[in-house]
Kinemage of the C-alpha trace (Angstrom):
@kinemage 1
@onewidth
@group {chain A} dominant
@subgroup {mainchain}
@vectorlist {calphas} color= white
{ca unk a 1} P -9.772 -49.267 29.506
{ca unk a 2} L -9.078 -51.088 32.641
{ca unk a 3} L -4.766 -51.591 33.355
{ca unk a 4} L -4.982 -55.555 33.691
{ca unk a 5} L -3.859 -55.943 37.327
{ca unk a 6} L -7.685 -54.398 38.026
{ca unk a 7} L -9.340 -56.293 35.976
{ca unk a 8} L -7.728 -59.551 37.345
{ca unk a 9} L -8.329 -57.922 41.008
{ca unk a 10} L -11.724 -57.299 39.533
{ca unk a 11} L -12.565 -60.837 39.117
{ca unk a 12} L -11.276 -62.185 42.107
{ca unk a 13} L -13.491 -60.213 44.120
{ca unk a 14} L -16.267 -61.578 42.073
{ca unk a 15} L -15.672 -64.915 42.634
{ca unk a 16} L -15.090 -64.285 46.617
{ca unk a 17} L -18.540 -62.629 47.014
{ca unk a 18} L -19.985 -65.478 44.745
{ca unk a 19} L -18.247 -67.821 47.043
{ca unk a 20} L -19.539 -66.765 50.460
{ca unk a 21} L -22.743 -66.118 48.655
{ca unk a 22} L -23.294 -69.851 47.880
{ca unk a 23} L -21.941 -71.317 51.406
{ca unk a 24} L -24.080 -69.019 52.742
{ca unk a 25} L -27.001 -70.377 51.402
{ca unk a 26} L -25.557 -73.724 51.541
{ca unk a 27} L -25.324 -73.432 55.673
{ca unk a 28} L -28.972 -71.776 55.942
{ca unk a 29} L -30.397 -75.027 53.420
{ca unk a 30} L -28.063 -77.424 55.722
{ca unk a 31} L -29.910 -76.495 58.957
{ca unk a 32} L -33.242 -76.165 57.305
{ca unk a 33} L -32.778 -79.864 56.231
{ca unk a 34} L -31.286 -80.866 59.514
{ca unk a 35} L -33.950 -78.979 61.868
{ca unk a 36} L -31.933 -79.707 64.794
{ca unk a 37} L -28.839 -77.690 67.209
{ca unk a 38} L -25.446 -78.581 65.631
{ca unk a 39} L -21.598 -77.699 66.551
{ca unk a 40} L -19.947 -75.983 64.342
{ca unk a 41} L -17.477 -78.678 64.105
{ca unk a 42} L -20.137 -80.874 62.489
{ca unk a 43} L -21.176 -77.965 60.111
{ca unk a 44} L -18.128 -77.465 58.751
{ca unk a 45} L -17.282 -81.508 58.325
{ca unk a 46} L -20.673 -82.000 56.271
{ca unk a 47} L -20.249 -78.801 53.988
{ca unk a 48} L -16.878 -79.727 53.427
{ca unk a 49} L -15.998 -76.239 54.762
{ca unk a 50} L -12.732 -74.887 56.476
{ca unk a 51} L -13.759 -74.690 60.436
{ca unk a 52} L -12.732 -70.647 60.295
{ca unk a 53} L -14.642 -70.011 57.159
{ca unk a 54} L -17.557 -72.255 58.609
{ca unk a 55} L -17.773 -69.920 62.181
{ca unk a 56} L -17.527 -66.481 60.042
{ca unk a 57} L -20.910 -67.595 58.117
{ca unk a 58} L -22.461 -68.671 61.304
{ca unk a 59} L -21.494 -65.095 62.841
{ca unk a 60} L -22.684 -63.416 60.009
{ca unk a 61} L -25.908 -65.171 59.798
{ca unk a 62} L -26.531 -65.064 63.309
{ca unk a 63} L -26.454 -61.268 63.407
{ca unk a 64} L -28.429 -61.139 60.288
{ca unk a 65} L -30.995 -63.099 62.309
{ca unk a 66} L -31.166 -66.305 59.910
{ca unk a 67} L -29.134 -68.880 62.547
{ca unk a 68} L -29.531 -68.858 66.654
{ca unk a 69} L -26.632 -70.095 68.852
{ca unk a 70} L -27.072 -71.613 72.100
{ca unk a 71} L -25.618 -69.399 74.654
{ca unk a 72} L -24.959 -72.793 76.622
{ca unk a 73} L -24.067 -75.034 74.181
{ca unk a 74} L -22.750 -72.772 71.615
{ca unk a 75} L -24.912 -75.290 69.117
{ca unk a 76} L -25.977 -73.432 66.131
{ca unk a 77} L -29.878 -74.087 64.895
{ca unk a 78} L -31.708 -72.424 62.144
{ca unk a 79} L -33.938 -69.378 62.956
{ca unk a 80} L -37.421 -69.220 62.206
{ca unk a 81} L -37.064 -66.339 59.717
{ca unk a 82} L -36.563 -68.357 56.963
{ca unk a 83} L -40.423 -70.504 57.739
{ca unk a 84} L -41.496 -66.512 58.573
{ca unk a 85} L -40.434 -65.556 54.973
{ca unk a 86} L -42.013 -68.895 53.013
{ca unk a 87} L -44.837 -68.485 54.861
{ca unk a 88} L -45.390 -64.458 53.914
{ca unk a 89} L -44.291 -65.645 50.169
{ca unk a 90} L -47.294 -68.371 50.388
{ca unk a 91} L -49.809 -65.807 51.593
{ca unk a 92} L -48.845 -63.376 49.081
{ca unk a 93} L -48.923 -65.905 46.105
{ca unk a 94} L -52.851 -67.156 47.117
{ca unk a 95} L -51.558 -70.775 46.586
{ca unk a 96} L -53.225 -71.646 49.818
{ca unk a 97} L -56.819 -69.384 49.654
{ca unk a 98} L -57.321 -71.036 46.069
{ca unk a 99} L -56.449 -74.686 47.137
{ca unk a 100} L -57.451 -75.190 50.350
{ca unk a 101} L -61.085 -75.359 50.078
{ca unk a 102} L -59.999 -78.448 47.644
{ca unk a 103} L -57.732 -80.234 50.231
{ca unk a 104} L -60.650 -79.364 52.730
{ca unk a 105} L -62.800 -81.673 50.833
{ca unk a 106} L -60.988 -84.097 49.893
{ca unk a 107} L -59.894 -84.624 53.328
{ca unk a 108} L -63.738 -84.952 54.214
{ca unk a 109} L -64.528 -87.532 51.412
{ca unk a 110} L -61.490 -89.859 51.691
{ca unk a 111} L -61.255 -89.242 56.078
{ca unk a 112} L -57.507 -89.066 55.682
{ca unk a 113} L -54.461 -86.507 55.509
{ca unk a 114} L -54.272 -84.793 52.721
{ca unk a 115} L -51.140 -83.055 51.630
{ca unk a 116} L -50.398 -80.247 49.216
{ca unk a 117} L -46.593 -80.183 47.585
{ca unk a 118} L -45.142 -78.001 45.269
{ca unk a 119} L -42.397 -78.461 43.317
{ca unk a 120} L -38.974 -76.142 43.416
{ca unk a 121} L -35.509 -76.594 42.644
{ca unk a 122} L -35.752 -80.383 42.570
{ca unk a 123} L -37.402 -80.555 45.739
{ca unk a 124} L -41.186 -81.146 46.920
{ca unk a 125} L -42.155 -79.299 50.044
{ca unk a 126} L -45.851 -79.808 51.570
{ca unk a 127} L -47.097 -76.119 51.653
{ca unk a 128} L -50.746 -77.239 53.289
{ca unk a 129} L -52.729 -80.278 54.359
{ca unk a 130} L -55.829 -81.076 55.782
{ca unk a 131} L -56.524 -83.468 58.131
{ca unk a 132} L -59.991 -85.748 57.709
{ca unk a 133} L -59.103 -88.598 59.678
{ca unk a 134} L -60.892 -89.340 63.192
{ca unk a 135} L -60.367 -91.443 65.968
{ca unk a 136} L -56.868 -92.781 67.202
{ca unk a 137} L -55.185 -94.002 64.567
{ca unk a 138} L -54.493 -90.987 62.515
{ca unk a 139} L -51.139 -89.998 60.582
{ca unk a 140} L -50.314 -86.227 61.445
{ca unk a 141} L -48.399 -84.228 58.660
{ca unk a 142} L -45.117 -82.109 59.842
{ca unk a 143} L -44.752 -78.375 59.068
{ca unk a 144} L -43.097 -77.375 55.495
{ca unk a 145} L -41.075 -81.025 55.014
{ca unk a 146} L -39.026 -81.486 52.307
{ca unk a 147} L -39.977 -84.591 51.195
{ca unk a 148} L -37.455 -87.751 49.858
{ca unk a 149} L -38.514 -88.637 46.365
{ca unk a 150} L -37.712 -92.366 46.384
{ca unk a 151} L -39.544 -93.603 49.347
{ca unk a 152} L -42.857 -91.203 49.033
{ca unk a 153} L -46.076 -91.631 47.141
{ca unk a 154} L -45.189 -87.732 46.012
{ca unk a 155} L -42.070 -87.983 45.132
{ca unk a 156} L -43.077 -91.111 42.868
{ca unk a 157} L -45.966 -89.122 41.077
{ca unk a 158} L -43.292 -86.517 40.310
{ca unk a 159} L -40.531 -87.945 39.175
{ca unk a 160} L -42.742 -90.670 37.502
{ca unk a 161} L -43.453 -87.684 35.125
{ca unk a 162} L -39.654 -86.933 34.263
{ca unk a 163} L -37.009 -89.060 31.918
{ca unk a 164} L -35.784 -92.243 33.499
{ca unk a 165} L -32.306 -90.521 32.913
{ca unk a 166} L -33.329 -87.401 34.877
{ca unk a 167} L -35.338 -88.750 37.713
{ca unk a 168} L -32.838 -91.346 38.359
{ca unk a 169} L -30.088 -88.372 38.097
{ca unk a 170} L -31.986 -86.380 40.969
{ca unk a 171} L -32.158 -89.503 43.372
{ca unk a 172} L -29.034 -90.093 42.860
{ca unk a 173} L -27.572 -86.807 44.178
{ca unk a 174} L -29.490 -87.242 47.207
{ca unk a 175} L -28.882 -90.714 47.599
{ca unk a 176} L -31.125 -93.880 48.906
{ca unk a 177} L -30.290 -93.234 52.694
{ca unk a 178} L -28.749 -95.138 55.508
{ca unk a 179} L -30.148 -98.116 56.468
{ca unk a 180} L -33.033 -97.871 58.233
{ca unk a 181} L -33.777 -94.551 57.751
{ca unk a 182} L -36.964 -94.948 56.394
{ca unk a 183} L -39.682 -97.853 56.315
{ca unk a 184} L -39.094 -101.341 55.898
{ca unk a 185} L -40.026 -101.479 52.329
{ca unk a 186} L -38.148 -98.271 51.260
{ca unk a 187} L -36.130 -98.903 47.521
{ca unk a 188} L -32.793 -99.566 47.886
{ca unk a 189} L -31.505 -99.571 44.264
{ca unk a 190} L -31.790 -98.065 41.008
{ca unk a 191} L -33.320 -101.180 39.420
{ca unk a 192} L -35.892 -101.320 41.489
{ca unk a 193} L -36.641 -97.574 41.369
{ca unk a 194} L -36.418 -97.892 37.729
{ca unk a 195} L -39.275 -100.412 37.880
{ca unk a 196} L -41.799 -98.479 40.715
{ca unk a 197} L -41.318 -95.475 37.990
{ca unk a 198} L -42.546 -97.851 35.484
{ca unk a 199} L -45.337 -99.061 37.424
{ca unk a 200} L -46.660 -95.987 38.580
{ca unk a 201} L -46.826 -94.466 34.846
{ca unk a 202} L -49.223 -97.386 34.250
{ca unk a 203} L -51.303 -97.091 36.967
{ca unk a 204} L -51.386 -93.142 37.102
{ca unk a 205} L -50.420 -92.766 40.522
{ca unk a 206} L -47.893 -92.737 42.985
{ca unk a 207} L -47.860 -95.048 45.733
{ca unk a 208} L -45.473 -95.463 48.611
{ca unk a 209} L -46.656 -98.611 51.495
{ca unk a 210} L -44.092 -98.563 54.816
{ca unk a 211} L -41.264 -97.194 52.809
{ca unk a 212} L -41.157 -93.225 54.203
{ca unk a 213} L -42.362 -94.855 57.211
{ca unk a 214} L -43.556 -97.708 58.845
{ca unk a 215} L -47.182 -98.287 59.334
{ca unk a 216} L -47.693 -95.582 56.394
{ca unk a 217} L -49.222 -96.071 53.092
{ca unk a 218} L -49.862 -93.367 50.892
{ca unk a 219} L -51.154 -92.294 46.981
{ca unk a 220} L -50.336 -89.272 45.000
{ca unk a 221} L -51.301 -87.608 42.035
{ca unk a 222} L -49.411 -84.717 40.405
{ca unk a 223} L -50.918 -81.443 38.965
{ca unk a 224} L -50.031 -80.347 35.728
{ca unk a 225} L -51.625 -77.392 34.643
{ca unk a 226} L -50.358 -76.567 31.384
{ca unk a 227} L -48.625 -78.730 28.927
{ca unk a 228} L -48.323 -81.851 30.930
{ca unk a 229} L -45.793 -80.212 33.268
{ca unk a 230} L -46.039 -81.034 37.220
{ca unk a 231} L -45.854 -78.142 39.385
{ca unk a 232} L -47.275 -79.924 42.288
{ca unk a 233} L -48.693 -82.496 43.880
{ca unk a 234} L -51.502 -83.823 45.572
{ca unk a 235} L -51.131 -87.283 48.392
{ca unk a 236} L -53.817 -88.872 50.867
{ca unk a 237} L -51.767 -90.226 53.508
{ca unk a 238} L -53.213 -93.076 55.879
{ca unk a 239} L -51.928 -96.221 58.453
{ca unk a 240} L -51.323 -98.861 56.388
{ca unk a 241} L -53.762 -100.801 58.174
{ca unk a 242} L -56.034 -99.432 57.096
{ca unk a 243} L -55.427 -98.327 53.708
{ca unk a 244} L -56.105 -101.851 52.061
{ca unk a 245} L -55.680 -102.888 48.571
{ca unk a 246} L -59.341 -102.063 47.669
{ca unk a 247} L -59.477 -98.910 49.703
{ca unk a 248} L -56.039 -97.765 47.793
{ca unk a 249} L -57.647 -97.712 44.534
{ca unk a 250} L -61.113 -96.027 46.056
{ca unk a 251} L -58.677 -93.121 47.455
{ca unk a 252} L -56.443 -93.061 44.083
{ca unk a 253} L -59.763 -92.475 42.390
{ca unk a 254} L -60.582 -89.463 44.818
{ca unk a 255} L -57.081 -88.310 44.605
{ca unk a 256} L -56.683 -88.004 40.632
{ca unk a 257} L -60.329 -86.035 40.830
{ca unk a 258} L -58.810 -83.467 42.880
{ca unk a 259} L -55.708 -83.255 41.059
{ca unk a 260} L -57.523 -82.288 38.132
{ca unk a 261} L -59.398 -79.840 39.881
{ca unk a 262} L -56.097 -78.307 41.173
{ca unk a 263} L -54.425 -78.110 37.725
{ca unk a 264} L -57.585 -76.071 36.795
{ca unk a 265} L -57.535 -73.579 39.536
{ca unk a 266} L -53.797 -73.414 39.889
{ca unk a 267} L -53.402 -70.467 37.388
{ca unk a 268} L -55.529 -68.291 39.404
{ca unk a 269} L -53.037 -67.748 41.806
{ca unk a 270} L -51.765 -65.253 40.073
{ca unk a 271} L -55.338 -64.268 38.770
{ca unk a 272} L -56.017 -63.449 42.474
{ca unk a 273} L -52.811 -61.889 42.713
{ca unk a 274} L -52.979 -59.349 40.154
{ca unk a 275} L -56.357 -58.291 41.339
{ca unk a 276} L -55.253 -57.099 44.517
{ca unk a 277} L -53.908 -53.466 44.066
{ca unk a 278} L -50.176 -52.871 45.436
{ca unk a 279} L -50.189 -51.067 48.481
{ca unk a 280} L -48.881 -47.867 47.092
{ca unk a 281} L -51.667 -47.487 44.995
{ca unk a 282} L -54.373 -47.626 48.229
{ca unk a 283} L -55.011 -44.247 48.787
């Protein structure tokens, strides 16, 4: 049996490692989320850590190859390792070979962006879109954004499909954003986000006009698979100009269609998955 002095030793080491672990990871999601060069000074402020503790991280994770500094600068940014490594994970899991024929199309019938998220940790992050818009007004989708829940038709589809209690709870924590931050018709409160839930459970879709952004409108439909649980979702994104009233419920229509379709082929994923043979096994 352990003398008591080690075992108290013991489990302050533990919760040193578990510290660093988390801050760690706490940095590396900070700059993901921020996407931009940062001072160190500012890192530390926003993640509420010590300045000291904030620049050993950095150095650690900079020689790990997860953060870049700018020799000029001395601004820290994230490193693309981290878009590397989701991107790998998505071409190993086949999300993208057995849904993007899907987005394809539905890109070609509705001529507008299409956008593929997947839910994770409280979060929805477009993993693939297609692009069936033509001409010069056309909304172009970013690379891998996390998306904000309140002020997106997503994020509305999703957490239309949780308790009040919990979808307000995950808002919440991220909070309604500074003023103008997003569109001019963005919700502001938790009554009236209460109500748009409400709404879009009675319609069956999620819709979001100028309130991510102005001069945006778009619709969403989540994919549940199995047991009415979301593990995705699907949004046509278009200007608001010209994504009319009429036209919103023609591309609702074509959305829901293809969410069905999605929540059907979703499993196979891992069908396709399983079928490939490791590579220790290829002779």
């Amino acid at each position: 049996m352990w003398p008591l002095f080690l075992l108290e030793q013991y489990s302050m080491n533990i919760r040193v490692v578990k510290s660093q672990i988390e801050n760690s990871f706490a940095v590396v999601e900070f700059l993901a989320t921020e996407a931009r060069d940062m001072r160190l000074t500012e890192i530390a402020h926003r993640l509420g850590l010590p300045r000291s503790g904030a620049h050993r991280l950095l150095t650690a994770l900079r020689s790990l190859g997860w953060v870049e500094q700018d020799l000029g600068t001395e601004q820290y940014r994230l490193s693309l390792k981290l878009s590397a490594l989701g991107q790998r994970f998505l071409v190993s899991t086949r999300i993208l070979d057995v849904c993007q024929p899907v987005l394809d199309r539905v890109a070609e019938e509705s001529r507008e962006l299409v956008r593929l998220a997947v839910i994770q940790g409280g979060e929805l992050t477009t993993i693939a879109h297609a692009q069936g818009a033509q001409g010069t007004l056309v909304v172009q989708s970013r690379i891998f954004p996390t998306l904000p829940l309140h002020v997106t038709a997503s994020g509305k589809a999703w957490l239309a499909m949780l308790p009040d209690e919990t979808a307000l709870r995950i808002v919440l924590a991220a909070g309604f954003g500074e003023p103008g931050a997003f569109g001019p018709n963005a919700l502001r409160s938790i009554n009236a986000l209460q109500r748009e839930l409400a709404l879009t459970r009675q319609r069956g879709y999620g819709l979001a006009v100028e309130e991510a952004e102005p001069g945006v409108t778009g619709v969403a439909v989540s994919i549940c698979p199995a047991q009415g649980i979301a593990q995705g979702v699907l949004a046509i994104v278009g200007p608001a100009l010209r994504m009319t009233p009429e036209r919103i419920v023609q591309v609702a229509a074509i959305a829901s269609k293809a969410a069905d379709e999605l929540a059907m082929l979703w499993p196979l994923r891992l069908v396709v998955l399983d079928a490939i043979p490791h590579p220790r096994a290829v002779a």
